[in-house]
N, C-alpha and C positions, 0 to 999 in steps of 0.2 A: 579475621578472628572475631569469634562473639564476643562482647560486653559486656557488663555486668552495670545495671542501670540501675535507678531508683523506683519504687513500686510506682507504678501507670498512675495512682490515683493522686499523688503528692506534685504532679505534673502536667508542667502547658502542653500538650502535643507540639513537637518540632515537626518541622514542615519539609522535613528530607526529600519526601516523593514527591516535592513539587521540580526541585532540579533535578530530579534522574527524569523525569516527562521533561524536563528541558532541554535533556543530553537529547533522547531518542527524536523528541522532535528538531532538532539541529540535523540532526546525522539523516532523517527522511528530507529535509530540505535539499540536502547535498546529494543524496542518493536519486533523488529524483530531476535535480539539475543535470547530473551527469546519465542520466538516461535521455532527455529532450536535450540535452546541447547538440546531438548531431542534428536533430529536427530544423535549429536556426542556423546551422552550414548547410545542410542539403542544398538551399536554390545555388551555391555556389559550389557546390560539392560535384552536383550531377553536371555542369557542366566540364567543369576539369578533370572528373572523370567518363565523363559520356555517358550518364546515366541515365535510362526510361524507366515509365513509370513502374514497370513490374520491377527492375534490378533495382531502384529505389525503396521498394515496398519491401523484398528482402533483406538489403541492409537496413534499414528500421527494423526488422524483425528477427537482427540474428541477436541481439541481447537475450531477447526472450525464449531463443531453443535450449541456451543453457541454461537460462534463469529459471526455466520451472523445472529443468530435470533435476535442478541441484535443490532446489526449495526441500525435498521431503528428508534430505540425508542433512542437507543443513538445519531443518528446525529439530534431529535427533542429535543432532552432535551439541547443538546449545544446552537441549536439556541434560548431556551426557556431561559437557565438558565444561558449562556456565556461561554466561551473558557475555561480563568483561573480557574477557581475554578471546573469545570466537569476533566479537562483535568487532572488538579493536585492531583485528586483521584484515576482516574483510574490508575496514573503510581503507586501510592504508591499502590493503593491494588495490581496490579499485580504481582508488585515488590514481594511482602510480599507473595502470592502467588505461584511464581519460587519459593522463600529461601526455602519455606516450602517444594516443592517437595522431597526434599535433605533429607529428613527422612522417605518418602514412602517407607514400605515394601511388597506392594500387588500391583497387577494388576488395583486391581475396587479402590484404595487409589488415586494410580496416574492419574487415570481415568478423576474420581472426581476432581482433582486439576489442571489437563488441560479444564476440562469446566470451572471450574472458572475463568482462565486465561484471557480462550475465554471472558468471557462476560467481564471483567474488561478492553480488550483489544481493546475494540468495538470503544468507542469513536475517537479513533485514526487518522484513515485517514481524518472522517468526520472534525475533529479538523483540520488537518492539510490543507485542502482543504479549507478550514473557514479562518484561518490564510492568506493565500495567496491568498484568495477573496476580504479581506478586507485592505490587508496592501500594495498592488504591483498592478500598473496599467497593462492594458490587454497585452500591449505588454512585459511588463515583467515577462508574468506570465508561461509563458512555461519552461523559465530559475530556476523560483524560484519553481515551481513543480517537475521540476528535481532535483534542491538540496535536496528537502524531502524526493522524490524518491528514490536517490543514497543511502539514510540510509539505504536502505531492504538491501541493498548487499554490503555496505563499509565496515559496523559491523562485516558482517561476512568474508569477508576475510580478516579484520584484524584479529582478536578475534578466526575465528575458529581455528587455530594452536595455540592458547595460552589455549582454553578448551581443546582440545584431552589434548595439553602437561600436564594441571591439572588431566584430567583423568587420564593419563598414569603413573604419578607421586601421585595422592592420589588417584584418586576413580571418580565413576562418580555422589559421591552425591556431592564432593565438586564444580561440575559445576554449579547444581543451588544455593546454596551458593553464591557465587563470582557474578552471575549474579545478583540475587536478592539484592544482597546489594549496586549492582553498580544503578538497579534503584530507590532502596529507598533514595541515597540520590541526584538523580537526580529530584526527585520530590520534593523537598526545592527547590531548583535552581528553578526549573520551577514559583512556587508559588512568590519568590520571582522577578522572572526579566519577567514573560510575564504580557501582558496590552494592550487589544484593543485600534486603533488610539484613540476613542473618552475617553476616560480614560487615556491617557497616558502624562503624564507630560514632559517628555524626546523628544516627537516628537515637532516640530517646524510646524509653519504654511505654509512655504514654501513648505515641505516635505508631510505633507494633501492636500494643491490644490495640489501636481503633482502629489498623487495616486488617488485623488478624480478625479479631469480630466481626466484622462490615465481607467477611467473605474471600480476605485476599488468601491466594497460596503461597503463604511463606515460604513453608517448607514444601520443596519440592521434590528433594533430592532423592534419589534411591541410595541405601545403603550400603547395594554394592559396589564396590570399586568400579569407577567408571572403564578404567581397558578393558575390564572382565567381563563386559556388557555387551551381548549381541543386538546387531537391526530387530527390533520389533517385526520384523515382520507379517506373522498373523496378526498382531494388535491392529499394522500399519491398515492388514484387508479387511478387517471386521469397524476400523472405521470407516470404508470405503462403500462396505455394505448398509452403513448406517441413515435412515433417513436423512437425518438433521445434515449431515455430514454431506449429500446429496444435493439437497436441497438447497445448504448456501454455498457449494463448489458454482454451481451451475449457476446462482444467483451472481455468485462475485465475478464469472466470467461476462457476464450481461454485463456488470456495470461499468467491468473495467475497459467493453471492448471502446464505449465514449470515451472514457481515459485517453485509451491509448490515440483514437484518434486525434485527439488535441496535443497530446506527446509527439508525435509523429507527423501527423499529415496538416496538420491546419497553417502552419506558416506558409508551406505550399500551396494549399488553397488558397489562402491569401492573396499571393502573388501572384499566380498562376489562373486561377478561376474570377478571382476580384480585378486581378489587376493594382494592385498596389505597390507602392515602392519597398524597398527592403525597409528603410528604416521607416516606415510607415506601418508594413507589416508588426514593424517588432513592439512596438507603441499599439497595437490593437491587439497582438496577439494576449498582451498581459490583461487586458479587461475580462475577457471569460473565466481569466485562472483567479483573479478577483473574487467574481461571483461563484466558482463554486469552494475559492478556504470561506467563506461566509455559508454557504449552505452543507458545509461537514460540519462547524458550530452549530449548526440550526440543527440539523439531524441528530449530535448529541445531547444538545442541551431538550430537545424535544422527548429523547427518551428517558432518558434521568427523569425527566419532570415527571411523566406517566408514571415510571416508577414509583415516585414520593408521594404519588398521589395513590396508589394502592393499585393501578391497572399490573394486570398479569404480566410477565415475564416478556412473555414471548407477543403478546399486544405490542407491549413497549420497547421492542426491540425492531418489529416488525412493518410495526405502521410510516416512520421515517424512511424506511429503505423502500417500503413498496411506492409511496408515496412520489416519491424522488424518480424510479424506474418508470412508471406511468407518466411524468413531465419530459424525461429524456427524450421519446418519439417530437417533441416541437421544433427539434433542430431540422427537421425535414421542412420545415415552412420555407426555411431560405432560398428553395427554387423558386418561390412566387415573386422574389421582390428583386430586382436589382439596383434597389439605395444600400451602399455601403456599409450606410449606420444603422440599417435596419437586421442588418445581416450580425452585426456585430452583436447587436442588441436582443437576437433570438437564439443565438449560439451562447451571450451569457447565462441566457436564462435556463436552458438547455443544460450546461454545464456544470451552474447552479442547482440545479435537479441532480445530475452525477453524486454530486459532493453531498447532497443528503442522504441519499442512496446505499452512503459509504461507513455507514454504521454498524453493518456486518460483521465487523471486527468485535464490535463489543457481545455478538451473538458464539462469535468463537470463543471468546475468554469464558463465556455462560457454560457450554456445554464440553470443554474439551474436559478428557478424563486427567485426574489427578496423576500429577508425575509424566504427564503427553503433554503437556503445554505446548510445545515449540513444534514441536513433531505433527501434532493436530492443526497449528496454526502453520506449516509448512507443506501439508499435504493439501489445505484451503485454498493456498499462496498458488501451490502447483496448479492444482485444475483453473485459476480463476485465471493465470497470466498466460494460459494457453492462448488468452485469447490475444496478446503481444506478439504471439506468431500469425495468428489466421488474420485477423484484422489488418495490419500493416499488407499483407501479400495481396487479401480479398481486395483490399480499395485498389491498390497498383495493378489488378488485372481489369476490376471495372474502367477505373479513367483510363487504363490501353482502349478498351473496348469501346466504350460509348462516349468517351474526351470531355469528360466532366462527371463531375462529383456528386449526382443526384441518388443515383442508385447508391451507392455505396452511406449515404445520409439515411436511405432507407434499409439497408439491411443493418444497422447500428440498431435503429428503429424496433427493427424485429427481434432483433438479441434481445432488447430491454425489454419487451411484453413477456417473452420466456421467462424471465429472471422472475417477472412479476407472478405468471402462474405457478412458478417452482415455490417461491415463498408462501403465497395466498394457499394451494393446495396440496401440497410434499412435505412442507419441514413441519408439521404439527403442532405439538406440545414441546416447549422447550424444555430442558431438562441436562442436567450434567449425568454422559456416559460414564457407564462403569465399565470395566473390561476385566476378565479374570484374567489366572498368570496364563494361560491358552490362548490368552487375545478372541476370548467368547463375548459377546453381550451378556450382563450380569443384569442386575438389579440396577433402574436410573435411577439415581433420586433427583430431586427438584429442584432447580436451579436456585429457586429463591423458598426456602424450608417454608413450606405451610401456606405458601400462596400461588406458585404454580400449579395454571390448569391450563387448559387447551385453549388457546387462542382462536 
């Protein structure tokens, strides 16, 4: 229910949007935990189940056949149905989803229980993109897309040497165990402390005009009754037709395919290509996810600053991401060297590139059209985690084929140069899409009023 405050100007701004960026980044840490826990069971996985590398590479990748089919109907149902209560579902069922892993005894059991994950897992980014659209004015919104950001990879360099350790010490069903219970009861928490501005009793009015000024989308809602409300679907094609829309689908698949392979296959590599022990693995594995939650802060706070310094929109959105994609090809250096620490120390660097890379997000919140929030940032979500399916299966047919990890370093390689030209040459002038009620291209206007030009 809305408030009734005191005028904005008799008042400290209250700092509300600092804990709702503190829910969503908790809930990414957890989210992202429970996508890489199977990555540190696998070495113990494939052999109780008998698994080679390509049956390996598709279960790594059956999260993601559902995860991006559910992404475009899950960021329409956020903006239909609202943040708290979609968002407080999908953690519990996912949650409840990991536990349950923890008693699979077959290949197609587990199968099955990572597509479910996938689609419970969908709402996710779109939410979290929703959150920082509507609670944080534009120039703070590269800062606060990185803090949600950093979840993919804080979680897991805290966390992955405390699962191996649980592995190593019970088993690898107690991994999903421990995860699944840490997000069921993060989902209370959630239920209980998130609240869009216009519902929330705790924000003050000072703190609504400076995100409502600064560019935030309070209000987003449509008037109509949300059951009354059909799939956009022309809207959904005419953003598909859209450069911008184009240009970072393809972008975000490039970056995320580095992601994924540090999601997925690098504890493997580790132990398998390096040679190292499990708990050795799990203790190396957390240094790359180090260096890249440090280079999503870099990436954010890189483009804010451009911001505040008067460079254009789409400059300052654009130069950290390409910047990041062009560093990602150094992980291909590790076939020259076989010192451990060298490997370690080229793969953070590497990965550290990814996490600058990953600024993208705040390029979505720029241009998605008013009242498509979720929806524009779930159709992004879809194309970019496509690449959760091909990557995971592409690397498990290379090491079938040629028994090591070279080639597959280089095709990651080559995704990221694409990413680079899509950005550098495709996506233009930034600018926030208009869409008529036909889901036609209307009139843009300018991301940032009076300073948007062509990058």
């Amino acid at each position: 229910m809305s408030v009734s405050l005191p005028p904005a100007s008799s008042q400290r701004p209250s700092r509300v949007r600092y804990w709702m960026l503190f829910l969503v980044f908790v809930g990414t840490v957890i989210n992202y935990v429970d996508r890489a826990n199977l990555s540190v069971a696998a070495p113990m996985l494939k052999q109780e189940f008998g698994l080679g590398p390509v049956e390996l590479g598709f279960i790594f990748s059956a999260y993601a056949w559902t995860y991006v089919i559910a992404n475009i109907p899950g960021g329409w149902v956020i903006d239909r149905f609202g943040t708290r209560a979609i968002y407080g579902v999908a953690i519990l069922s996912w949650s409840v989803l990991t536990f349950m892993q923890g008693f699979t005894s077959r290949f197609a059991t587990l199968f099955g229980m990572r597509l479910g994950v996938g689609v419970a897992e969908a709402p996710t980014f779109p939410v979290n993109n929703r959150v920082v659209s509507i609670w944080f004015a534009q120039r703070e919104r590269g800062v606060a897309t990185s803090v949600y950001l950093v979840g993919q990879y804080i979680g897991m360099a805290a966390l992955t040497p405390v699962l191996f350790w649980i592995a190593h010490t019970w088993g690898w069903r107690e991994i999903f165990y421990a995860t699944g219970l840490l997000g069921i009861v993060w989902a209370g928490v959630w239920f209980v402390g998130y609240r869009d501005p216009d519902k929330c009793s705790w924000v003050n009015a000072a703190e609504l005009e400076h995100i409502r000024s600064g560019g935030a989308l309070v209000e987003v809602k449509s008037t109509e009754p949300a059951t009354a409300q059909k799939f956009p679907w022309r809207k959904l094609l005419a953003l598909f037709r859209n450069r911008q829309i184009i240009a970072i689908c393809v972008g975000k698949f490039a970056s995320l395919s580095s992601l994924y392979f540090f999601l997925t296959w690098f504890p493997t590599y580790l132990i398998t290509e390096r040679h190292m022990t499990v708990l050795k693995a799990g203790g190396m594995t957390s240094v790359p996810f180090v260096a890249a939650s440090i280079g999503v802060v870099c990436g954010g706070l890189l483009s804010d600053w451009l911001l505040r310094r008067g460079v254009a929109v789409g400059t300052a959105r654009k130069t950290p991401i390409v910047t990041g994609l062009l560093l990602v090809p150094t992980m291909s250096l590790t076939v020259l060297t076989d010192a451990n620490w060298l490997v370690i120390a080229i793969m953070s660097f590497a990965f550290f590139a990814q996490g600058v890379a990953s600024a993208s997000w705040s390029l979505v919140a720029d241009i998605a059209p008013k009242g498509m929030v979720g929806i524009t940032g779930g159709a992004v979500n879809f194309a970019g985690n496509l690449s959760g399916i091909i990557t995971p299966i592409a690397i498990g047919f290379i090491v079938k084929a040629t028994g090591s990890f070279g080639w597959a370093l280089g095709l990651i390689s080559i995704f990221a140069i694409a990413g680079v030209l899509c950005y550098l040459l495709l996506l233009g002038e930034v600018k926030r899409i208009e869409l008529d009620d036909d889901g036609d291209d209307g009139k843009e206007s300018a991301a940032v009023t009076g300073k948007a030009r062509t990058a």
